[in-house]
MIBAKOL-289775 format. One line per field, with one value per residue (C-alpha): x, y, z; residue number from 1. Coordinates in steps of 0.1 Angstrom, whole numbers, plus 2048, in hexadecimal, padded with zeros to 3 digits. Layout:
N
c1 = c(X|...)
c2 = c(Y|...)
c3 = c(Z|...)
pos = c(NUM|...)
***
This chain:
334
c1 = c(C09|C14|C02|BE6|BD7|BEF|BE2|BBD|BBB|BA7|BC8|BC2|BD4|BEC|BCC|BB9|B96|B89|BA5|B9A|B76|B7E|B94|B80|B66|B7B|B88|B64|B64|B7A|B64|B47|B5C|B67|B44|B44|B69|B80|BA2|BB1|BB7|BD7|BC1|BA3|BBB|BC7|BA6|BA0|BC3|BB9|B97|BA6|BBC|BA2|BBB|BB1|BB9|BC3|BB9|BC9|BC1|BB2|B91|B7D|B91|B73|B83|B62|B51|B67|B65|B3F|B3C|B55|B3D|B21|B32|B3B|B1C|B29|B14|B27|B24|B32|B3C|B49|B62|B5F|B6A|B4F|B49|B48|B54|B34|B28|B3F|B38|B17|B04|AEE|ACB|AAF|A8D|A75|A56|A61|A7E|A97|AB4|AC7|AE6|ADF|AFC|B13|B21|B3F|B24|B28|B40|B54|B56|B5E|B6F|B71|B8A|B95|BAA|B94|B8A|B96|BB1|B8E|B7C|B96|B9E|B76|B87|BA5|B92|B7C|B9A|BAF|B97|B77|B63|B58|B55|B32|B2B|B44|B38|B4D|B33|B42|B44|B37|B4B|B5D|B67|B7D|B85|B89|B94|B9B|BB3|BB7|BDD|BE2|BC7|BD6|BC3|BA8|BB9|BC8|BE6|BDE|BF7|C0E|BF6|BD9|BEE|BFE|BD7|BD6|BE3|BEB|BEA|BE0|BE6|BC9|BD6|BC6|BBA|BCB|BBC|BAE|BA0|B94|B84|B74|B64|B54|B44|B35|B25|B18|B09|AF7|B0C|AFD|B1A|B04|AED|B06|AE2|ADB|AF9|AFC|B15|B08|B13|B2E|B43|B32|B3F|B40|B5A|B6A|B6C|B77|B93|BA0|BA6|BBA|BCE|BD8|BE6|C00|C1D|C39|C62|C7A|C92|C71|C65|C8C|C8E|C6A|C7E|C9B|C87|C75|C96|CA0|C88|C93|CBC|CB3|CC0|CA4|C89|C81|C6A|C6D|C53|C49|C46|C1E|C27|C3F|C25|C06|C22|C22|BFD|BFF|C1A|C03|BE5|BF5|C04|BE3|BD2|BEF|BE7|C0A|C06|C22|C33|C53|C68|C52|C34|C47|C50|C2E|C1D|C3C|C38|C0E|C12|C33|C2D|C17|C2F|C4E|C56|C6F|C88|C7D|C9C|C97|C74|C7B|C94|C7B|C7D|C5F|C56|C53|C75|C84|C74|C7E|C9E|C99|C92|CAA|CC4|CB9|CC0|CAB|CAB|CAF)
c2 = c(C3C|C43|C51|C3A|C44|C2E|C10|C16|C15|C03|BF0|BCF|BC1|BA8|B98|B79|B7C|B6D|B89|BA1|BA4|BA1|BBC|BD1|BCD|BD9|BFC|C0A|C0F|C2C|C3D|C33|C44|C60|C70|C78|C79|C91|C82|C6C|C54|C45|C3F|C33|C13|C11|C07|BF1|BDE|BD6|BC7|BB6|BA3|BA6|BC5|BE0|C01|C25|C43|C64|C80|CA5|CA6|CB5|CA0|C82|C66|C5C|C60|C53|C31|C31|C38|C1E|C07|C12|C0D|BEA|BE0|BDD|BDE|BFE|C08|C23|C27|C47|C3C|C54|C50|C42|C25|C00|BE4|BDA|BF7|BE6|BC4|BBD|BB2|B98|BAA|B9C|B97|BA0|B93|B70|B6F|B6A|B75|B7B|B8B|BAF|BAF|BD3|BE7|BD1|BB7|BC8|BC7|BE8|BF7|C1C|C20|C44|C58|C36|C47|C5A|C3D|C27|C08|BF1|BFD|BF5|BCE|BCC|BCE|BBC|B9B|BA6|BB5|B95|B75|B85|B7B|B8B|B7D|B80|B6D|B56|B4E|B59|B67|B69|B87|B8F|B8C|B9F|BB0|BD2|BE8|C0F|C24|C49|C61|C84|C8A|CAD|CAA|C98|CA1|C86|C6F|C4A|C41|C21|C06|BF6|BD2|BE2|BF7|BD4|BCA|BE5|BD9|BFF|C23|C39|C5D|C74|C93|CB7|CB7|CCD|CF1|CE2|CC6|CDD|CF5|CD3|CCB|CEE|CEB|CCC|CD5|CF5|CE0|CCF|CB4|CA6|C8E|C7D|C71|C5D|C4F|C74|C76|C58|C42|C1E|BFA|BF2|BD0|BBA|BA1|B85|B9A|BA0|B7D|B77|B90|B86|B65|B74|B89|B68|B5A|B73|B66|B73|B65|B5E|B7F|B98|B80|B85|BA7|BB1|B9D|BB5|BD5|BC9|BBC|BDD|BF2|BDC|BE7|C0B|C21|C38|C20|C18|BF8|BE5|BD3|BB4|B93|B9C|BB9|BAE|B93|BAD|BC3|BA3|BA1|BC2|BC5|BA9|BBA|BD8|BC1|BB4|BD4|BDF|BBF|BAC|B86|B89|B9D|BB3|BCF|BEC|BDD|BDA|BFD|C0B|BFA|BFE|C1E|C1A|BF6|BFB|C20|C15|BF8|C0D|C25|C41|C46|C64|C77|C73|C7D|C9E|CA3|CA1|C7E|C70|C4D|C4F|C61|C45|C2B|C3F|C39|C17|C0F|C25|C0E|BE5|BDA|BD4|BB2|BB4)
c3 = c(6C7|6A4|689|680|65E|649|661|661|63D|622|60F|611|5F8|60A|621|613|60F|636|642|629|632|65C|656|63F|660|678|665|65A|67E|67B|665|674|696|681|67F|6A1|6AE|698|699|6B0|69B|6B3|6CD|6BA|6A7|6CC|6D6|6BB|6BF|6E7|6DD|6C2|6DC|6F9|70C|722|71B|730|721|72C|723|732|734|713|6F6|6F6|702|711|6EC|6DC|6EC|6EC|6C5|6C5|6D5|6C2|6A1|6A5|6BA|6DC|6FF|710|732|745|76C|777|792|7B3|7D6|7DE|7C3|7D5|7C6|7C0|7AC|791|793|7A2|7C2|7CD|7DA|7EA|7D9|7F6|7E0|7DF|7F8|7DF|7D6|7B3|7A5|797|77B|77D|763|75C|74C|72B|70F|711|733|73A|759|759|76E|77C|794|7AA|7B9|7D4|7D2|7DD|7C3|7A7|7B3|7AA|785|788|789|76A|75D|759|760|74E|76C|78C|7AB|7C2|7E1|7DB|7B5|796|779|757|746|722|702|6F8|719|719|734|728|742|744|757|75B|757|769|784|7A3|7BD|7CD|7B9|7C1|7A9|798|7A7|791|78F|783|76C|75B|752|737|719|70D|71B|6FF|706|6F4|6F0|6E1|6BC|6A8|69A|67C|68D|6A8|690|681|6A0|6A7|682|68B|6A9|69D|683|69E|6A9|6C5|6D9|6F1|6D0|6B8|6A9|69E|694|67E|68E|681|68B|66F|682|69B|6B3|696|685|6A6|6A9|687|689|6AB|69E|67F|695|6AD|68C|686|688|69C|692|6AB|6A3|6A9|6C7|6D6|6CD|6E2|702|6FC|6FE|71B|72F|724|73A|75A|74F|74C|765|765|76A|78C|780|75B|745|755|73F|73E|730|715|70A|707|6F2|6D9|6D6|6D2|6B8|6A6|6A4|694|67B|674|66E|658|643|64D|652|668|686|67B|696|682|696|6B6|6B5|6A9|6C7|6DE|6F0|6FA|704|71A|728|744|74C|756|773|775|78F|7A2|79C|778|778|78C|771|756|746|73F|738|711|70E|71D|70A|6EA|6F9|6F9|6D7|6C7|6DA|6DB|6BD|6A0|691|667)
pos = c(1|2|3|4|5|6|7|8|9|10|11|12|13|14|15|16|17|18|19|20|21|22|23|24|25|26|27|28|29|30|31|32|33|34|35|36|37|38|39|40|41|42|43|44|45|46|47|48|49|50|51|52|53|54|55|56|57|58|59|60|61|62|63|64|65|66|67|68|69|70|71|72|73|74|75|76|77|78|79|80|81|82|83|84|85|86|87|88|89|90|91|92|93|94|95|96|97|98|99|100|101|102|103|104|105|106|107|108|109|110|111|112|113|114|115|116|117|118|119|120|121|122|123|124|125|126|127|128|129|130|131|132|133|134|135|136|137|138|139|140|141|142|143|144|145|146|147|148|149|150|151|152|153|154|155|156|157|158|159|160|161|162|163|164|165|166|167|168|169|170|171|172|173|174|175|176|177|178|179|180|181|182|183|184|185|186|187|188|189|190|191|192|193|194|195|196|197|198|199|200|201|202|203|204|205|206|207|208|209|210|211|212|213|214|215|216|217|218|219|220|221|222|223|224|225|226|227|228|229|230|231|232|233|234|235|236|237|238|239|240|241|242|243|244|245|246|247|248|249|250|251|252|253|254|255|256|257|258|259|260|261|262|263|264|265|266|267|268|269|270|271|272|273|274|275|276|277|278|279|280|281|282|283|284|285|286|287|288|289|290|291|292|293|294|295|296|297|298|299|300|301|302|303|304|305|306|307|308|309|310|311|312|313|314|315|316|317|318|319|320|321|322|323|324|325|326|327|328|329|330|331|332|333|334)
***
């Protein structure tokens, strides 16, 4: 995703005042995030464009570059329930969701809710698990209910799936299948800090940073759901013209015309890449959807979506070069 600082940003100017103050919510956050996490600042407005329109993302990224911290001060700072399930081969589907048990002192039974009864879920290392586990998601992933026995039990609101993968470690693994890759609205890569932002981590934890304490370490509520609320509602009235809307359907017929691509963007996935493109626009203060938007958001909402040919990829291609591709040739309405 592209450089984020001129995005998470305190100008405000072109917002009325409901706008204003929802937005003004939603980017402390980064500071708040910022006392803990040193850069990242892509994948952090990532995060807060999917729970802005209720999307899931992918995190990538080697292990060591706090992709799991960075999603729990992220809860913390805008007061969300977070839960975390580290996915192994040997997770059941109801290790996510939940299980009916029964109550031997009264010969009862009741539902004892999972993990995914929270508000942001950390499904960490999502792929070392097995295709069973992962349907336990899809459901909760795209209804925001799971099924028990028979009976559907609504999830919380909000309800965002974060999942993590290693990129380089294949072994044990299970590639995620291509319908439970079109739930995420984006796959944001989180890649190694650079030196000065390295050297700034190593100075915070010899000044006694502890990660697993954001309390200690001053990470505060800033937003809360009501300005989540407030905010999602704003970014559902951006509007969108006819020329951008035509212009997303020609990028995404695009991918299904490319000769390297084995498998295109689905309709799904040109619809989340509108929400997606809208929320940006919001958070940059726009009232309104222009191609800048499409393209910022372009490459993290449609990377997932595509698959090379496997001559190409033993050539070296990889998913984003092609998609630069892309959008240096559809058109760009004026």
């Amino acid at each position: 995703m592209p450089d984020s600082s001129n995005i998470m940003s305190d100008d405000s100017a072109s917002l009325d005042g409901t706008s204003t103050a929802a937005r003004d919510a939603v980017l402390r956050v980064r500071n708040e995030v910022a006392k803990v996490v040193v850069g990242q600042d892509a994948a952090l407005t990532g995060l807060v464009v999917a729970l802005l329109v209720r999307g899931h993302v992918l995190l990538e990224g080697v292990p060591g570059v706090a992709k799991t911290l960075l999603v729990k001060a992220l809860a913390a700072s805008l007061d969300l329930d977070f839960k975390r399930v580290q996915f192994t081969p040997d997770l059941m589907p109801s290790d996510v969701t939940g299980q009916v048990i029964y109550e031997q002192r009264d010969s009862s039974f009741r539902f004892r809710e999972g993990p995914a009864f929270t508000n942001l879920l950390l499904a960490d290392e999502i792929n070392r698990t097995p295709p069973g586990s992962w349907a336990a998601l899809l459901e909760a992933m795209e209804e925001r209910q799971v099924s028990v026995e028979g009976d559907a039990r609504a999830l919380p609101d909000p309800f965002v799936v974060v999942a993590t993968q290693n990129p380089v470690e294949y072994e044990g693994t299970y590639p995620l299948p291509e319908a439970q890759l079109d739930r995420f609205l984006l796959k944001l890569l989180v890649t190694y800090p650079t030196a000065q932002q390295e050297e700034a981590v190593l100075a915070r934890h010899d000044q006694g940073l502890d990660p697993h304490d954001l309390a200690a370490a001053g990470v505060r509520p800033v937003a809360g759901t009501a300005d989540l609320a407030a905010a999602r509602k704003l970014v559902a009235a951006i509007t969108t013209e006819v020329p951008v809307r035509n212009y997303i359907v020609a990028i995404a017929r695009a991918t299904r015309d490319s000769p390297s691509l084995a498998l295109g963007v689905s309709p799904r996935g040109a619809t989340m890449l509108l929400w997606a493109a809208k929320a940006w626009a919001w958070l940059a203060g726009k009232p309104f959807v222009t191609p800048d938007e499409v393209k910022a958001v372009a490459k993290p909402a449609l990377r997932h979506r595509i698959e090379l040919r496997p001559e190409v990829e033993l050539e070296g291609v990889t998913t984003d070069g092609v998609l630069d591709g892309i959008l240096a040739s559809v058109p760009v309405p004026r």
